[in-house]
C-alpha positions in Angstrom: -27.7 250.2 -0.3 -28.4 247.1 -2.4 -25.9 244.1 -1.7 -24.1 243.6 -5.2 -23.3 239.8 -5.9 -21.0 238.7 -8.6 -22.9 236.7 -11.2 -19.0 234.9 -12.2 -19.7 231.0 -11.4 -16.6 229.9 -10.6 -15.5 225.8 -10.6 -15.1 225.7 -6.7 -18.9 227.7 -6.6 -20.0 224.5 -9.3 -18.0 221.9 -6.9 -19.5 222.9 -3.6 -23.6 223.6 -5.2 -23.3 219.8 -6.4 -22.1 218.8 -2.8 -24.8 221.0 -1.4 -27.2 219.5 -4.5 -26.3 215.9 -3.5 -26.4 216.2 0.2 -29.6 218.4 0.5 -31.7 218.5 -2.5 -31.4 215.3 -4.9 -33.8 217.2 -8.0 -31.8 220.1 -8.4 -28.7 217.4 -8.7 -30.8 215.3 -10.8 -31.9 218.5 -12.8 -28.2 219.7 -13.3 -27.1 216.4 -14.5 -30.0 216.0 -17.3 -29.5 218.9 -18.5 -25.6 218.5 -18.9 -25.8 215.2 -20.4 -28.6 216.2 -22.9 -26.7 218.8 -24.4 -23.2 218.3 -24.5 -22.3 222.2 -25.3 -20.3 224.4 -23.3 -23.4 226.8 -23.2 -25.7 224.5 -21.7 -23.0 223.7 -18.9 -22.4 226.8 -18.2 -26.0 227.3 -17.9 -27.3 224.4 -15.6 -23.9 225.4 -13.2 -25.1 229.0 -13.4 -28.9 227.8 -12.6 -27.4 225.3 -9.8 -25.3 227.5 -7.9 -28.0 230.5 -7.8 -29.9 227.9 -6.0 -27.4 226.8 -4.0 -26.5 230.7 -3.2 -30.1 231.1 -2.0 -30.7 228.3 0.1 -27.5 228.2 1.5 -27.6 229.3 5.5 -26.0 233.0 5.4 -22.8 232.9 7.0 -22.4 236.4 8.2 -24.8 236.4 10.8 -23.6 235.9 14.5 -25.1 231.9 15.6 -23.8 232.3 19.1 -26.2 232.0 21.5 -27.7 235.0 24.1 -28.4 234.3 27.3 
């Protein structure tokens, strides 16, 4: 069975992909921000968080998996 994400960027998804963005990958930051400022519409927003946080979501270490060690 496929894993089903929601697509719904929410402000605290926007919030923690622009500390991920400014921490670990200063173009996507950089990308999100020109974008923002050179439209000034809701749409494009809402588009460069939507684009921002996909990349976040997929470069982000996946937290379900068990990091203990074996021995």
């Amino acid at each position: 069975m496929d894993e089903t994400r929601s697509t719904r960027v929410t402000r605290a998804d926007v919030r923690a992909a622009l500390m991920w963005a400014l921490e670990r990958d200063r173009d996507a930051l950089l990308a999100h921000r020109a974008a923002v400022h050179a439209g000034k519409s809701d749409l494009t927003r809402r588009r460069a968080d939507k684009a921002l946080v996909e990349q976040w979501r997929a470069r982000r270490p996946d937290t379900d998996q068990d990091t203990t060690p074996t021995e």
